[in-house]
N, C-alpha and C positions, 0 to 999 in steps of 0.2 A: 276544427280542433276539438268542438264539445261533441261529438256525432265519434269520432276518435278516440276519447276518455269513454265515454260511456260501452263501446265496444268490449275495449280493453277489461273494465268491469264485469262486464256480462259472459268475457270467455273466461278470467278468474274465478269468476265463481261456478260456470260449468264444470271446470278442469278439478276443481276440488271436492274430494268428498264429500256427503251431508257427514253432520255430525249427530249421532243419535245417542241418548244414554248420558251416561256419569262417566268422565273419564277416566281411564285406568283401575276399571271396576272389572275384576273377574268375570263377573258374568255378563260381561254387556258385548256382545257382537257388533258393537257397531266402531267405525273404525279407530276412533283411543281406548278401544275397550281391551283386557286382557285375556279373550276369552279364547282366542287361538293358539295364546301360549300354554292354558291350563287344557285345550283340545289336544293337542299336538305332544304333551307330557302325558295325557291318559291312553293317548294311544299308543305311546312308545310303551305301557307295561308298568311304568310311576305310579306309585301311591300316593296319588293326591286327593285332599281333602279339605272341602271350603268350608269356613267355620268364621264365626264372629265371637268366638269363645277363645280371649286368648290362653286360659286356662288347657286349651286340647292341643295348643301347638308345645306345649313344655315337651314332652318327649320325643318331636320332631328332628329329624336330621336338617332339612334345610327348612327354614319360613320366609314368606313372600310377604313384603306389607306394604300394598300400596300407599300411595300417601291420602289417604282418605278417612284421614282426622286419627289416628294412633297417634298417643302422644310419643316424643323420641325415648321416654324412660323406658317406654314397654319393649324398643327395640335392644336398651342394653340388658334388659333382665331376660329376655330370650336368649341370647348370648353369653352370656354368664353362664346359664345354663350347660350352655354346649351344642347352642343348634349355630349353623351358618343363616344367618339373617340376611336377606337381601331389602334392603329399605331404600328410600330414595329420600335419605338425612345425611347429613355432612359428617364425615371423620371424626371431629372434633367441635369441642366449642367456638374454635377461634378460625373457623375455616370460611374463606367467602366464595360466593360464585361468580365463577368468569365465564364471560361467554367463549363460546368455541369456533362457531361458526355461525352465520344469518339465521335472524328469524322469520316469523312470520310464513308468507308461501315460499322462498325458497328451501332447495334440497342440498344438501352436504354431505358428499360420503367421506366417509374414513376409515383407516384400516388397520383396526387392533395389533397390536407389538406386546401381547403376554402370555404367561402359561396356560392362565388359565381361558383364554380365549384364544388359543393357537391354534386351530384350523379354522376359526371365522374369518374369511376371506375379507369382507365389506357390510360396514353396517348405514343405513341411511336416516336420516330424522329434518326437521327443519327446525329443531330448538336442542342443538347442542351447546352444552353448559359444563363447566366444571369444576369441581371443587379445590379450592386452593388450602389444605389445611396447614396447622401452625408449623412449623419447620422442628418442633422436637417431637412432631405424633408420630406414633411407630408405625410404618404401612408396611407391610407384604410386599405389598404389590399394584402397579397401576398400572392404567391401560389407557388409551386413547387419549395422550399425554400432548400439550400443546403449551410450551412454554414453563411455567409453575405451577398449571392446573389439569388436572384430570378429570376422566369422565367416571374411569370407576379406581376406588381404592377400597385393596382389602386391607383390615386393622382387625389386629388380635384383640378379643376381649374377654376376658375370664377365660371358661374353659374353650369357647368358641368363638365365631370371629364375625365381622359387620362386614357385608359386601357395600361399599355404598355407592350409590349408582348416584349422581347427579340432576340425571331425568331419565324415564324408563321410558320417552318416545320412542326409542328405537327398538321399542321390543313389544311396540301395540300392532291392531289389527291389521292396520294399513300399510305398515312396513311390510310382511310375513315374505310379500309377493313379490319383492321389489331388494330385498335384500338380503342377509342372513340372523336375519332376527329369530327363527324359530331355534336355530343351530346354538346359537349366545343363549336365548331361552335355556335349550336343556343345559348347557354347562356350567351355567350359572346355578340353576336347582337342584339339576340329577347328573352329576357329569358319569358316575357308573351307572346310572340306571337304577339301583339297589337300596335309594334312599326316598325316605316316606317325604312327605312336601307336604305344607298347610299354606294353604293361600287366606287370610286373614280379608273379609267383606267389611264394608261398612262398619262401624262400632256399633251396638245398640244405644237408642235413644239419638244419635248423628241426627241433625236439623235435615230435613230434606235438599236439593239443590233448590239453589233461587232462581231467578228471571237469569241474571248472567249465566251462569250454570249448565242452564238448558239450552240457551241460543247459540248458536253454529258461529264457529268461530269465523268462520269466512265473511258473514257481515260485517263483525268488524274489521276483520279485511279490507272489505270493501267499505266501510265508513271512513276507513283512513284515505286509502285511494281516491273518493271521491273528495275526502275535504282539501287532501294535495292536489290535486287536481282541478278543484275552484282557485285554490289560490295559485296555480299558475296562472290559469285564466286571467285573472284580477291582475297578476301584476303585467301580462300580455294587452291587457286592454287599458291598461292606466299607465305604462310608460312612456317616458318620453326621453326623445333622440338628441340629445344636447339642451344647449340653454333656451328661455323663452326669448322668441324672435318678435323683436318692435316691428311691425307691421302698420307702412303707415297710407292708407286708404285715400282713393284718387277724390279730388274735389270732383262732387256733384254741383253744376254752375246751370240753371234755367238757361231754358232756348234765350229768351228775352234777353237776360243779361250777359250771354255770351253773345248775341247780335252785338250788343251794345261795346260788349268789350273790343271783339275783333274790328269794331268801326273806331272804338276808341284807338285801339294801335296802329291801324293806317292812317287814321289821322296826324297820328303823332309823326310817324315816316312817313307823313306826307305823300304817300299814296290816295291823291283825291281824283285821280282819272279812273285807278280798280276798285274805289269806293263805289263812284257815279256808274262803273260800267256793270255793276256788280248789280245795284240796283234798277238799272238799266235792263239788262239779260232777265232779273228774275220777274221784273213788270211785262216786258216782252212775255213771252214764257206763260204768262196768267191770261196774256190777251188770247195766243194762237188757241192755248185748250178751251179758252169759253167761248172762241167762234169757230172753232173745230179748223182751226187754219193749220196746215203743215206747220214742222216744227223747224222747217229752212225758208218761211215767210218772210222778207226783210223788213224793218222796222217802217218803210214807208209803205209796205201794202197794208199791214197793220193796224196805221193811222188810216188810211184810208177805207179799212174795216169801221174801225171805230167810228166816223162820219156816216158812212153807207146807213148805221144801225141809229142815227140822229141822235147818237149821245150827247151830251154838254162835254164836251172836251175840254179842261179846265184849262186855263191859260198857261203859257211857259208849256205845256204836254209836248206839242209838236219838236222842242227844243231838245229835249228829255230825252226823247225816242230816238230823233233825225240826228243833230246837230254831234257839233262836235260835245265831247266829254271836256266837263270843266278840269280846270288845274288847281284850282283853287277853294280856299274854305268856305267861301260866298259863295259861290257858283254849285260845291256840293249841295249846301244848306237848300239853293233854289230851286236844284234838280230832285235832292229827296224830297222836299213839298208836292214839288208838280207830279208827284209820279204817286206817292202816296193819296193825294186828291185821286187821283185817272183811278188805282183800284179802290178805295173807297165807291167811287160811282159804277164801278162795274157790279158791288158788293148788290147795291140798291139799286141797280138796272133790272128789266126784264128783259137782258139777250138771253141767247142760248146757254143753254149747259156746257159744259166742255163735253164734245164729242159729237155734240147734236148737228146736223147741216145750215147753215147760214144762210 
């Protein structure tokens, strides 16, 4: 499953972009940069002209202002003027942002329903947003409408009017190819062709980008991905399948006191003939392997192994082996001594080993 999350990781971040540059910086080619929109307007024949002066855009027909630290004053007093401002600031004071559609790496098209983007077939971005303004702001007009919010409204302002766009992802580098971003580009700025454009840079003195700034937004992509993804893991390896189960673990009983016990319960059922024959058999049994005798030798060639080899054959033995099996608690008691003695003296004999010839 971890060989599978980190796959997953490694083709997301192939499949996207690097991110290079300042985003939604006119001059930055790289793919949030806006520099294919201010390409693709110089080459239609537009007068466009990047400036950090917003003094040079006063006599402008349309101005472009990224949101790269302009305050929103400087966009009403363009307007006032009489230029079309294309800004990416809200309608109003009282306007909030609603999302449109996913973020992060997914893709969401959608397909404009206004005049003034009415040949844009499909626009694409993975951070569609839009603006909800106050319900007595004067709009024009909106576009890419979902609910009570848009992605763009036009609002009259003084002698000229605020485009206000919500986010301008759908009209950076990386869209151009993939959608109709460059088409909304000219119609938004030059929809005759005829009109001068100031695309407004950085402010002077603007603090440079920071560490976030500069790093590619797919790490943190991918930072999230992997930390959702440990913690599936975590809860994968630390669940548990119903309630805890009492598990209760067999007695460990020594050989010793299991002999003991199982002689103790025949005794009690008076089983003293399968006691006696029991120790009977496993005496037998120890004699045939230590004179290497068959193990279908009957208990009287046995004994008479045992004499052949001049052992002390302790008394009561021959009874033990031969005789009848006791019935009784005396009789067991007498039989288990004599047989216990027989291998005790086989222990401390010098016969053979089991196996060896006799």
């Amino acid at each position: 499953m971890l060989a599978g999350g980190v796959l997953v990781l490694v083709a997301l971040l192939a499949l996207q972009p690097v991110e290079t540059g300042v985003a939604l910086d006119p001059e930055n080619p790289g793919p949030t940069g806006l520099r294919a929109l201010v390409d693709t307007l110089v080459e239609l024949g537009v007068d466009v002209e990047l400036t950090d002066d917003p003094t040079v855009a006063a006599g402008a027909d349309t101005v472009l202002v990224p949101p790269l630290g302009w305050p929103p004053e400087l966009v009403e007093q363009l307007a006032n003027g009489g230029a079309r401002v294309v800004a990416q600031v809200p309608p109003d004071d009282e306007a909030v942002a609603n999302p449109l559609g996913v973020g992060g790496i997914g893709l969401v098209d959608l397909e404009p329903s206004c005049a003034l983007l009415a040949d844009v077939r499909t626009l694409r971005t993975s951070q569609w947003s839009g603006w909800q303004p106050d319900t007595g702001t004067e709009v024009t007009e909106r576009c890419l409408t979902v609910d009570d919010a848009a992605w763009l409204h036009r609002v009259p302002v003084g002698e000229g009017e605020l485009v206000s766009l919500s986010t301008m992802a759908p009209l950076t580098n990386e869209r151009f190819t993939d959608s109709d971003a460059a088409l909304a580009g000219v119609r938004l700025l030059a929809p005759t062709g005829d009109e001068t454009v100031v695309v407004l840079l950085t402010p002077p003195g603007e603090a440079p980008p920071g560490l976030f700034d500069i790093i590619d937004q797919r790490w943190f992509d991918a930072a999230w991905l992997t930390l959702a993804l440990l913690v599936v893991l975590a809860l994968a390896q630390g669940r548990r399948l119903g309630r805890p189960v009492d598990e209760d673990l067999p007695v460990r009983v020594p050989s010793g006191e299991l002999a003991r016990a199982i002689g103790d319960l025949r005794h009690r059922a008076g089983h003293h003939e399968r006691a006696a024959g029991a120790l009977r058999d496993r005496t037998l049994d120890l004699c045939r392997r230590r004179f290497g005798l068959p193990p279908t030798t009957p208990p009287e060639a046995v004994l008479e192994t045992l004499r052949a080899h001049e052992l002390s054959v302790p008394p009561g033995v021959a009874a033990a082996l031969t005789g009848p099996l006791p019935d009784d608690p005396d009789g067991l008691v007498a039989t288990a001594r004599a047989l216990a003695e027989l291998r005790q003296t086989l222990r401390g004999s010098s016969a053979p080993d089991p196996g060896s010839t006799p």
